[in-house]
C-alpha positions as CSV (number, residue, x, y, z in Angstrom):
1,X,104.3,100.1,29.4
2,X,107.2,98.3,32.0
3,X,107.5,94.3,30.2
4,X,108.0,93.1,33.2
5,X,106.0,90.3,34.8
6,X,103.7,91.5,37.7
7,X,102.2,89.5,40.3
8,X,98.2,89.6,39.8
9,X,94.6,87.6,40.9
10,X,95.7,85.6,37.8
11,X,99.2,84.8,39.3
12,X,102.8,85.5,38.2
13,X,104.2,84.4,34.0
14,X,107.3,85.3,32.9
15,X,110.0,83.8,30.3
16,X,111.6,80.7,31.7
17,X,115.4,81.3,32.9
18,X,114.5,85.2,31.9
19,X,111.6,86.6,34.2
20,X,111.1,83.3,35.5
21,X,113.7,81.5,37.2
22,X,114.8,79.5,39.9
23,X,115.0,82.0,42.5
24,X,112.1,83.8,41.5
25,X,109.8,80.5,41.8
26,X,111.4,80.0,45.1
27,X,110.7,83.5,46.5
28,X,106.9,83.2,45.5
29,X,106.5,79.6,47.1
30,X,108.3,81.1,50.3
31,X,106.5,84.2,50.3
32,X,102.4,82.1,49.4
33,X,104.1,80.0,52.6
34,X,104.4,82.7,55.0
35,X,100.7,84.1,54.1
36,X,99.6,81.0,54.8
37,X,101.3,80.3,58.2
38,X,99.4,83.8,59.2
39,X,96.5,81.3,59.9
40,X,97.8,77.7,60.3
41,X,101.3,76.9,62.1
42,X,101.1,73.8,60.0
43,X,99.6,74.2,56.5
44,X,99.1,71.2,53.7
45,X,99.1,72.3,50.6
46,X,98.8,70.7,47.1
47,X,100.8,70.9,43.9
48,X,99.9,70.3,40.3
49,X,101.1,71.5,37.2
50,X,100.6,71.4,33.5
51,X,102.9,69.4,31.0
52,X,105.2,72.6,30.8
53,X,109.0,70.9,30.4
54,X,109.7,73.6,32.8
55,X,107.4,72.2,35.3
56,X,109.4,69.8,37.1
57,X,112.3,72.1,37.7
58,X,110.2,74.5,39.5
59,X,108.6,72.2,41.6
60,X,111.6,69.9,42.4
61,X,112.8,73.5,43.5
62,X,109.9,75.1,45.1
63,X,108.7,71.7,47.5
64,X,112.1,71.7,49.7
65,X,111.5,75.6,50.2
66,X,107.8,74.3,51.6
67,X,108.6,71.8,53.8
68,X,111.4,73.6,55.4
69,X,108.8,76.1,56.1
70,X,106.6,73.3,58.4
71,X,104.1,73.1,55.1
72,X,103.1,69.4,54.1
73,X,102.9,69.5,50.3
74,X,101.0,67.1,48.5
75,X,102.8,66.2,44.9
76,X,100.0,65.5,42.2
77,X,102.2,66.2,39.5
78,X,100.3,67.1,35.9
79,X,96.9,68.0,37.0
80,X,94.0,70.7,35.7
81,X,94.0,74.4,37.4
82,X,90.2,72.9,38.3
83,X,90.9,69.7,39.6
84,X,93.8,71.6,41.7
85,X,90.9,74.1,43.1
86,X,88.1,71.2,43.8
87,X,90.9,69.3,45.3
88,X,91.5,72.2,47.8
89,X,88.2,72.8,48.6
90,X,86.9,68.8,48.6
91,X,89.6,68.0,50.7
92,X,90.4,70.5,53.2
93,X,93.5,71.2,51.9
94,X,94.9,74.6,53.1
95,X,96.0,75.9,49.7
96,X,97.8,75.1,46.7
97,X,100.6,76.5,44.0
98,X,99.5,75.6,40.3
99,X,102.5,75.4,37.9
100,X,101.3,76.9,34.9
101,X,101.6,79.8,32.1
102,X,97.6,79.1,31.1
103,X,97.6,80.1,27.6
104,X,101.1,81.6,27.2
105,X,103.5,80.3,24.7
106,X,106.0,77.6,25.3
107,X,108.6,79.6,26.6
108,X,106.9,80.7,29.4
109,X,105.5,79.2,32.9
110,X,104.0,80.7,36.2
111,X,102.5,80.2,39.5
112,X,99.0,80.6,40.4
113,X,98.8,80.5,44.6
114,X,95.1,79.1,46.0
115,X,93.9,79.7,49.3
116,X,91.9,77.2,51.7
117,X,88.7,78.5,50.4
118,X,89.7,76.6,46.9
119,X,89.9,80.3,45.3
120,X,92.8,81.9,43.5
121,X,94.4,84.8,46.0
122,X,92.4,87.6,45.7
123,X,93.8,91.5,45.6
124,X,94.8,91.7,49.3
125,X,96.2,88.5,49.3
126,X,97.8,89.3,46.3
127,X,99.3,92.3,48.1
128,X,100.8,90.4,50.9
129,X,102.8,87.9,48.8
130,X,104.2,90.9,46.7
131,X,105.1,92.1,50.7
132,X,106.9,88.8,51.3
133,X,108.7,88.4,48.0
134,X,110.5,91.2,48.8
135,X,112.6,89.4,51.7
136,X,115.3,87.2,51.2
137,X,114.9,83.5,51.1
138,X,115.8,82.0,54.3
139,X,115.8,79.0,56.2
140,X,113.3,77.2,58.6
141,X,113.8,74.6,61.1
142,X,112.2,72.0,60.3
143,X,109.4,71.0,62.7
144,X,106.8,68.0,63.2
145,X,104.3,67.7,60.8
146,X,100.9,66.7,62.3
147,X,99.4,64.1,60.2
148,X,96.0,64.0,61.8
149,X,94.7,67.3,60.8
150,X,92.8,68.2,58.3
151,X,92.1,64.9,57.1
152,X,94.0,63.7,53.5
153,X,92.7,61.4,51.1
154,X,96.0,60.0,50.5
155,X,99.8,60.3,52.0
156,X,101.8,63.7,51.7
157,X,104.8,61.4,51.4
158,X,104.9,60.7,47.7
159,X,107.0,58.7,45.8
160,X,106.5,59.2,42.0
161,X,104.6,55.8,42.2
162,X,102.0,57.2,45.3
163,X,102.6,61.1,43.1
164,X,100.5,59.1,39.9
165,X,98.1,57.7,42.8
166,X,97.5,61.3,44.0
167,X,97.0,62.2,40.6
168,X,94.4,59.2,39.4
169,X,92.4,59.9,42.9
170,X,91.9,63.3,42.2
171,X,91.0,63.0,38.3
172,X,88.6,60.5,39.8
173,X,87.1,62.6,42.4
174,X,86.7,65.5,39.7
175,X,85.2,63.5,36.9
176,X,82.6,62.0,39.1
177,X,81.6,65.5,40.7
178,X,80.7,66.6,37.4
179,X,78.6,63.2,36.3
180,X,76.5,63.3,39.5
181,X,74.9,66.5,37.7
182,X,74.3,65.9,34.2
183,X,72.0,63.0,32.2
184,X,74.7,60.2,31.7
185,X,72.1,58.0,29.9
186,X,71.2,60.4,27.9
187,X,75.1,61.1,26.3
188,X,75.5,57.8,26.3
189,X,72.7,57.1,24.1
190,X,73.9,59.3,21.2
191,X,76.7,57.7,20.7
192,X,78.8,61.0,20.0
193,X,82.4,61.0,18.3
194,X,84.0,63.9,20.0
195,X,87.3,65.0,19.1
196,X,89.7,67.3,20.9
197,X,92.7,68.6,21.1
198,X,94.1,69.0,24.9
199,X,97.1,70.8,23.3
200,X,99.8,68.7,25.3
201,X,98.8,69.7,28.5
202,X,96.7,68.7,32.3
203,X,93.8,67.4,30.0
204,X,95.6,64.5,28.8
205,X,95.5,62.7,32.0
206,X,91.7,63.4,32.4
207,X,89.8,63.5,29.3
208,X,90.4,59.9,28.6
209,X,88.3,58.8,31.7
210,X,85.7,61.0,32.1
211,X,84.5,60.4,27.9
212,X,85.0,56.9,28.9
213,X,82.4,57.4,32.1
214,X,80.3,59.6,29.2
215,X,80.6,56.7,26.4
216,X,81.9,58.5,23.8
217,X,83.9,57.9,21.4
218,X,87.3,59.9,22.2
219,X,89.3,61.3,19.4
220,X,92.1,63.1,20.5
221,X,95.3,64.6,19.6
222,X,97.7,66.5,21.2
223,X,97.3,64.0,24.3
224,X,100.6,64.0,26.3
225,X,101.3,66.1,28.7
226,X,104.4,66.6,27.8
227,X,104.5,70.5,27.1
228,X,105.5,70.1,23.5
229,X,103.4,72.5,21.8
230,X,102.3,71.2,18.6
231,X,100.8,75.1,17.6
232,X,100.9,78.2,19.8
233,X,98.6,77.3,23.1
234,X,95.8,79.8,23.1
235,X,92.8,78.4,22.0
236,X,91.9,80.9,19.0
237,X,91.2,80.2,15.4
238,X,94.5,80.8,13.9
239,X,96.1,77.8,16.1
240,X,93.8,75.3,15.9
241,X,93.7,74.2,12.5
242,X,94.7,70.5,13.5
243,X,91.3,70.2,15.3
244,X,89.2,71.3,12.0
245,X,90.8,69.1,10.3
246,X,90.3,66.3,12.4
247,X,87.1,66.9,13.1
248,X,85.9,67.6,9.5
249,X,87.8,64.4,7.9
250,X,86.6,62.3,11.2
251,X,82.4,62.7,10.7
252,X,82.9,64.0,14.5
253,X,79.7,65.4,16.5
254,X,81.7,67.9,17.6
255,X,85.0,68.8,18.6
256,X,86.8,70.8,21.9
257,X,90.2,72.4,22.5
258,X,91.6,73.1,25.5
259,X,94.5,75.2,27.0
260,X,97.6,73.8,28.6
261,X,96.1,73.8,32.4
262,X,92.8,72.7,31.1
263,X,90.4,76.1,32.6
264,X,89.7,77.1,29.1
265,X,87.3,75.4,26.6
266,X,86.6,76.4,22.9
267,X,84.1,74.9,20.3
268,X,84.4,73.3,16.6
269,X,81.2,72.6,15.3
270,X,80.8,69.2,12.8
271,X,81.6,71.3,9.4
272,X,85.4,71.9,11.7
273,X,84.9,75.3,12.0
274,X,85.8,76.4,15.3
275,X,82.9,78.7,17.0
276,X,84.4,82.2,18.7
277,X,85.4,81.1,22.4
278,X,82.9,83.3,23.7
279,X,80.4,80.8,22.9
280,X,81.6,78.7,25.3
281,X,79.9,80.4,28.1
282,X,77.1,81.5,26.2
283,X,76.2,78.0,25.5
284,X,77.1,76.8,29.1
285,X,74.5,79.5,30.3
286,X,71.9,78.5,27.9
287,X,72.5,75.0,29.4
288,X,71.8,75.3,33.1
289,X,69.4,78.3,32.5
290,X,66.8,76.0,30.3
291,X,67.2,73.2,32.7
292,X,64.7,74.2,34.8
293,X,63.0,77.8,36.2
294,X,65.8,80.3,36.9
295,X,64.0,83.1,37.2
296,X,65.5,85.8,39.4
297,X,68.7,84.1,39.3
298,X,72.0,85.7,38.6
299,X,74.9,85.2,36.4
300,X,78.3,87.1,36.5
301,X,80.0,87.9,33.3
302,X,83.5,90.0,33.1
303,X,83.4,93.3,30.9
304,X,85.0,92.0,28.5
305,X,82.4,89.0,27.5
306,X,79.5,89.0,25.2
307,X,76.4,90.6,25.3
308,X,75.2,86.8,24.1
309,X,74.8,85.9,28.5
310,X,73.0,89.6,28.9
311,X,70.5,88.4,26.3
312,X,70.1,84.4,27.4
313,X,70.0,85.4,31.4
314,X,67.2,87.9,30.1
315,X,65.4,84.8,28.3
316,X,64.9,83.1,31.3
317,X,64.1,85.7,33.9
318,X,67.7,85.9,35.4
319,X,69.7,88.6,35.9
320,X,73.5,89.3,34.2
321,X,75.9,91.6,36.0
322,X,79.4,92.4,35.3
323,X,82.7,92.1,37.2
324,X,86.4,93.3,36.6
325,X,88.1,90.5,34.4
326,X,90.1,87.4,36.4
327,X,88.5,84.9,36.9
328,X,89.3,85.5,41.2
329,X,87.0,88.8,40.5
330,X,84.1,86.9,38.5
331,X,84.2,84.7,41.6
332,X,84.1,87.4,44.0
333,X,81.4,88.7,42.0
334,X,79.4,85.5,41.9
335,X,80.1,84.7,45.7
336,X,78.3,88.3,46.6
337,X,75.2,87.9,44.2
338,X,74.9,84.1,45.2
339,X,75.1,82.9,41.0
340,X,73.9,80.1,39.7
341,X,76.5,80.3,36.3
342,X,79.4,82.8,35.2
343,X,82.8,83.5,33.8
344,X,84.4,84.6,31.1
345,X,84.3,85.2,27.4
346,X,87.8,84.0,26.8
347,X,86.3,79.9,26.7
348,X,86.3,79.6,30.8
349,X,82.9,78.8,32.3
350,X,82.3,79.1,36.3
351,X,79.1,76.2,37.0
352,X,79.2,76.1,41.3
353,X,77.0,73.1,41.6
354,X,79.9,70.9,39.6
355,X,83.1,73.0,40.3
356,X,83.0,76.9,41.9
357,X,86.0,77.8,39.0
358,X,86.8,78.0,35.9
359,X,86.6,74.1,34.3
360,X,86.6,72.7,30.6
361,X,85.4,69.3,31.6
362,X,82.3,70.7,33.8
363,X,81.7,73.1,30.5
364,X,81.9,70.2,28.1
365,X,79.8,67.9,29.8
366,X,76.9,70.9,29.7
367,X,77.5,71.4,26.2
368,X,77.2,67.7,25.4
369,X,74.3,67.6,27.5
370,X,72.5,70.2,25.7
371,X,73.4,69.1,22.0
372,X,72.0,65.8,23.1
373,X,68.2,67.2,24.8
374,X,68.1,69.7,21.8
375,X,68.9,66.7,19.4
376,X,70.8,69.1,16.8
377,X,73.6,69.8,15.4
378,X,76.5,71.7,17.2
379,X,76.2,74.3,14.4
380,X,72.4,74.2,14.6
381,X,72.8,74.4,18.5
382,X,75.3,77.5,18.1
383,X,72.8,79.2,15.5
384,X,69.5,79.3,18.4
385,X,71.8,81.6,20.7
386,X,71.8,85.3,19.8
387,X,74.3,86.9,17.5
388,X,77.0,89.3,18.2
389,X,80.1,89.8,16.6
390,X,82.9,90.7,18.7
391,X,86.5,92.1,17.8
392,X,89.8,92.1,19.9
393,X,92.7,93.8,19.6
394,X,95.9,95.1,21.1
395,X,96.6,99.5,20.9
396,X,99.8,101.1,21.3
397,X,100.1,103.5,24.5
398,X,100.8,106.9,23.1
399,X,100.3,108.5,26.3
400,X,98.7,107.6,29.7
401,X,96.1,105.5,30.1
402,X,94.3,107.5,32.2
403,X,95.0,110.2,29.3
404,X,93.5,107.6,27.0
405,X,90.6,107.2,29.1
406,X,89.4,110.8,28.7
407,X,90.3,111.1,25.3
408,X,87.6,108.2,24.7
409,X,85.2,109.4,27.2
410,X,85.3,112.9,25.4
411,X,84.8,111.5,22.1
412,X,81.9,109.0,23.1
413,X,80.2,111.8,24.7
414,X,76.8,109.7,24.6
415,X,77.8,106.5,26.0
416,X,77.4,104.7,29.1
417,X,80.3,105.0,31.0
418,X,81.9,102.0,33.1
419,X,84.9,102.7,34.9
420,X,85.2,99.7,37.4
421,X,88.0,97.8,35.1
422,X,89.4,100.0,32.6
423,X,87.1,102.1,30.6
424,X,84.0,100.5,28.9
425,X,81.5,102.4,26.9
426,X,78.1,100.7,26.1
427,X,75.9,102.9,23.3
428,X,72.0,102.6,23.0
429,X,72.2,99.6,19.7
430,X,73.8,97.3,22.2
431,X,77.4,97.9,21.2
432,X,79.7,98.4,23.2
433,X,84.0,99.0,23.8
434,X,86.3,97.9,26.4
435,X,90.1,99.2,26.8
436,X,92.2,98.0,29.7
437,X,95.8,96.7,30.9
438,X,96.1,93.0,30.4
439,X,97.0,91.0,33.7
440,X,99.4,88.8,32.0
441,X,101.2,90.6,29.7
442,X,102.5,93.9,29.0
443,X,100.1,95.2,26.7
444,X,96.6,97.2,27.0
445,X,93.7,95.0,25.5
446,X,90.7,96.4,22.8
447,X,87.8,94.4,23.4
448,X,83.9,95.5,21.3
449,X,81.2,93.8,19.8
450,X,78.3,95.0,18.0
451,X,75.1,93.4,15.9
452,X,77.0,94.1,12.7
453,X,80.8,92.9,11.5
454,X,80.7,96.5,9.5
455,X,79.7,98.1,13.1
456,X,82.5,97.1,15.2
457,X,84.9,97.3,12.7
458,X,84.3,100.8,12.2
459,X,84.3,101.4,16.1
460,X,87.4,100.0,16.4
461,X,88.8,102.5,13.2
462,X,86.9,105.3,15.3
463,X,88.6,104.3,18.7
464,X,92.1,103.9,17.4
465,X,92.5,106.8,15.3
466,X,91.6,108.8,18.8
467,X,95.1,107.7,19.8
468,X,96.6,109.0,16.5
């Protein structure tokens, strides 16, 4: 496979000053700015970021190409991937560029381009900004911007003093969205410790508030936005052994850890062992499901995420159905079907009633919600959901993938067969495979799960010596 960046529904990451530079970052802001201007002579648009030290390059660089284009931009400066989305759609913005690399390591940073409708560019939008890249950058006269239309919370002329205003607004707006739909009282009177780790990036500027609004007792580390990774950013077990400890040696309820642009959301239960990150949806799910009667309703999951919401949404009379993976495609998905919860197994939960994307703080404040009505232990909380254990892996392409595909499909002659992302076999005991092409890196992604460790293990020996 080509290792170079491609432009996908989960945006554009490359290697700063290597596959990411300057003129590359330029090009995409000009080319999201004419895909715009197909609808709106005179687009506002809003700009966050996460604490990459990268960030403020790009976007001292990308606003000037904006502007010249007629395209008010609004400056917020460090701000969460979902405060960015709710902002769009709370505030009739007309889209927004998200300066982020998500989960990738420090040397890397990206763009992620949102449209009016507060969603990440889908795959024909996606298509049209590849179209526009390709031309040269150019220059616009500048024309009048029209201030009264659509209506702005704040000024697009920001200073960096009116930028942290933008910022604190926002966080504000965002925080209260998701307490007008939980128990507050009921947090509040279990006076949680909660520690978390908000690995240098967009959480730091909104945790602190919304656990103060919550009345817990914040523990964090990691908590300036500063992009200087303490431990590789993905929120897996192998880099989060700060927030064990923490938590353990603390007497902490419970700890969280997020990702650098704050969509992502993993659990560490009170003994500090950190809970697979695809019970982060699973235990959101379980959380609006029991609320009250869902039955009939629907919740989207990607196919590469656990059996665990199949199982719950069955508990409670709701349907599960599956989408390709990005979270624009889960959205699509629940758009269509009308969901009441989805996303994906990765630690990113989709709740529409508090914010329609993927959101750490909306998932948190469910999960906190339910370990206080429950009145147990995270780890007793985690044990009442159903058990799976789930393996992922990277394979080596030793021919096509489409070559690949057949070989598998030949081989599991008696499983289902799922072709709409990849190639995913389900079998009768519930197990199942999934082998696909990341969208943001250059390598093809194993994803299985099964009842047993011994089973999937041994499906994955099976599935890779196919390849041999």
């Amino acid at each position: 496979m080509t290792t170079t960046p491609k432009l996908t529904v989960s945006g554009y990451r490359g290697i700063w000053g290597e596959t990411l530079t300057v003129e590359i970052a330029k090009k995409y802001a000009q080319a999201f700015g004419k895909l715009l201007l197909e609808n709106n002579s005179n687009p506002t648009i809003l700009i966050g970021r996460d604490g990459r030290q990268s960030g403020p390059t790009i976007k001292d660089e990308i606003i000037p190409i904006l502007e010249s284009m007629n395209i008010s931009v609004i400056d917020g400066d460090v701000l969460p991937t979902p405060t960015v989305l709710l902002a769009v759609r709370e505030n009739k913005y007309d889209g927004a560029i998200i300066i982020t690399a998500s989960h990738n390591p420090i040397e890397y940073n990206g763009l992620k381009f949102v449209t009016a409708s507060g969603f990440f560019t889908d795959e024909s939008e996606v298509e049209k900004i590849k179209k526009y890249f390709s031309s040269p950058l150019e220059e616009y006269p500048q024309g009048e911007v029209d201030e009264s239309y659509p209506p702005r919370i704040l000024s697009t002329k920001s200073t960096p003093q009116e930028g942290n205003k933008i910022q604190s607004e926002l966080i504000k707006m965002h925080s209260h969205k998701i307490l007008s739909h939980i128990d507050i009282e009921l947090i509040k009177s279990k006076k949680f410790r909660v520690a978390v780790d908000m690995t240098n990036g967009a959480a730091s500027v909104m945790d602190p508030y919304l656990f103060d609004k919550l009345g817990i007792e914040l523990l964090p580390i990691n908590n300036v936005a500063d992009g200087k990774f303490t431990h590789r950013p993905e929120p897996l077990k192998q880099n989060l052994g700060e927030i064990e400890i923490l938590v353990k040696n603390s007497g902490a309820d419970i700890g969280f850890a997020q990702d650098p642009d704050a969509d992502r959301l993993v659990v560490i239960n009170e003994n500090g062992e950190m809970i697979s990150e695809e019970y982060t949806i699973a235990l959101a799910v379980e959380a609006v499901l029991s609320n009250s009667d869902h039955n009939g309703d629907m919740v989207v999951v990607n196919m590469s995420t656990s059996q665990m919401n199949v199982d719950i949404a069955e508990k409670y009379g709701a349907r599960c159905i599956r989408s390709k993976v990005g979270e624009a495609n889960v959205v699509g998905e629940m758009i269509k079907n009308n969901s009441i919860i989805g996303g994906e197994g990765g630690g990113g939960a989709i709740y529409p009633t508090m914010n329609f994307a993927r959101d750490s703080f909306s998932t948190l404040a469910l999960i906190l919600e339910l370990l206080a009505k429950r009145n147990l232990k995270a780890s007793e909380l985690v044990d009442t959901l159903p058990k799976y254990f789930m393996k992922k892996d990277k394979v080596d392409v030793s021919s096509s993938l489409s070559e690949m595909y057949l070989k598998l499909k030949a081989h599991f002659s008696d499983a289902e067969i799922n072709e709409l992302d990849g190639l995913r076999l389900d079998f009768d005991d519930k197990s199942w495979i999934h082998l696909r092409p990341s969208n943001t890196e250059p390598i093809v992604r194993l994803y299985g799960e099964a009842s047993t460790q011994e089973k999937i293990d041994s499906l994955f020996i099976e599935t890779k010596s196919i390849f041999k």
